[in-house]
C-alpha positions as CSV (number, residue, x, y, z in Angstrom):
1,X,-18.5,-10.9,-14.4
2,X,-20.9,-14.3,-15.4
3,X,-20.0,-13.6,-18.9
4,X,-16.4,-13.4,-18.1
5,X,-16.2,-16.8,-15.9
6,X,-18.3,-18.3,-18.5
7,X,-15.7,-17.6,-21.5
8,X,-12.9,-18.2,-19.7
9,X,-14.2,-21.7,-18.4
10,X,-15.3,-22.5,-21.5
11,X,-11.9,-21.9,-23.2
12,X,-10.3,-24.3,-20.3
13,X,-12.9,-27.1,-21.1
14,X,-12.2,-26.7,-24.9
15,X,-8.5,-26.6,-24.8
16,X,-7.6,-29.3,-21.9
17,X,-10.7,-31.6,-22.9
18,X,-10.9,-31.4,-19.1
19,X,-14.1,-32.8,-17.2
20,X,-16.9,-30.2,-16.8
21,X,-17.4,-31.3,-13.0
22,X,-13.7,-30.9,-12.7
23,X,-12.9,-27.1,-13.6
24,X,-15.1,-25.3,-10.7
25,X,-14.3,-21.3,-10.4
26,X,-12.3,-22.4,-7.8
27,X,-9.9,-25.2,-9.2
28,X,-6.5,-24.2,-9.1
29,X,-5.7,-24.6,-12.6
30,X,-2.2,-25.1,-12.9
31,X,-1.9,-27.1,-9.4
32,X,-4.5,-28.9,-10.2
33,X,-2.6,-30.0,-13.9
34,X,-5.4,-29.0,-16.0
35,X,-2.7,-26.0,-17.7
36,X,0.7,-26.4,-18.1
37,X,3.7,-23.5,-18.9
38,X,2.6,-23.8,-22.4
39,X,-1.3,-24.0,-21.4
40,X,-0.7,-20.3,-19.6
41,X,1.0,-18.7,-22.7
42,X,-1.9,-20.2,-24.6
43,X,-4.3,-18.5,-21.9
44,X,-2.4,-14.9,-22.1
45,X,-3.1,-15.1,-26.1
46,X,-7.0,-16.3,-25.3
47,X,-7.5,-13.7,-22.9
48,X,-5.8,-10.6,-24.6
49,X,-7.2,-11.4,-27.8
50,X,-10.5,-12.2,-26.5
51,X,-11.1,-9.3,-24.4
52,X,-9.1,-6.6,-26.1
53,X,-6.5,-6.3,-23.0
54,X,-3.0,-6.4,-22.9
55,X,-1.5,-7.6,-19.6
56,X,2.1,-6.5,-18.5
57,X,4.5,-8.6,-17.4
58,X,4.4,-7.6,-14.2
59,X,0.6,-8.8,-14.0
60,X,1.5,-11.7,-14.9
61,X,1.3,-13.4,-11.7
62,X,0.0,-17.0,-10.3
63,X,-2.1,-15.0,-8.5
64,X,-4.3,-13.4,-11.2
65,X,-4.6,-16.8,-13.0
66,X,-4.9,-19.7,-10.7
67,X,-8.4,-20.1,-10.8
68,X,-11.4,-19.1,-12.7
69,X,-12.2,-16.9,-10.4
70,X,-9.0,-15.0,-9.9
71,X,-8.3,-14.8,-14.1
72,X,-12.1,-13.0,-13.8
73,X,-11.2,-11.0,-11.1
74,X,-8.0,-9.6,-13.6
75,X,-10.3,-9.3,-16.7
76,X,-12.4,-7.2,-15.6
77,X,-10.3,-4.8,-13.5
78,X,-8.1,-4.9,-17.3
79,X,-11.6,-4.0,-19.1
80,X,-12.7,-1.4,-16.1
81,X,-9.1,0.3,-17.0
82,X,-9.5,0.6,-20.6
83,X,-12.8,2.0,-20.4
């Protein structure tokens, strides 16, 4: 799950230029204005790509992405299922 947060958060930092005290695994990302509409499409792409998941639209919820934590959370239940 480490390895997770810590290519997901690093993705964020890259792509916002966002403050690395700023982007905890708790931030709420898109409340917080680090991500934007476009920022979360951008996201999907990163994380389906990246991970080798495909998420459905019906997972794609503010509540499996608004924070570090929670896209984690999703990624590795989407990797468990694939398995």
């Amino acid at each position: 799950m480490e390895e997770i947060k810590s290519k997901i958060r690093q993705y964020i930092l890259e792509s916002t230029y966002a403050s690395p005290d700023s982007v905890k695994d708790d931030s709420l990302i898109f409340m917080e204005g680090i991500f934007d509409s476009m920022g979360f499409l951008l996201l999907i792409n990163f994380i389906e790509e990246g991970f080798g998941i495909k998420a459905k639209d019906s997972e794609l919820l503010e509540d499996n992405f608004e924070s570090i934590d929670a896209i984690s959370k999703f990624v590795a239940g989407k990797v468990l299922q694939a398995a």
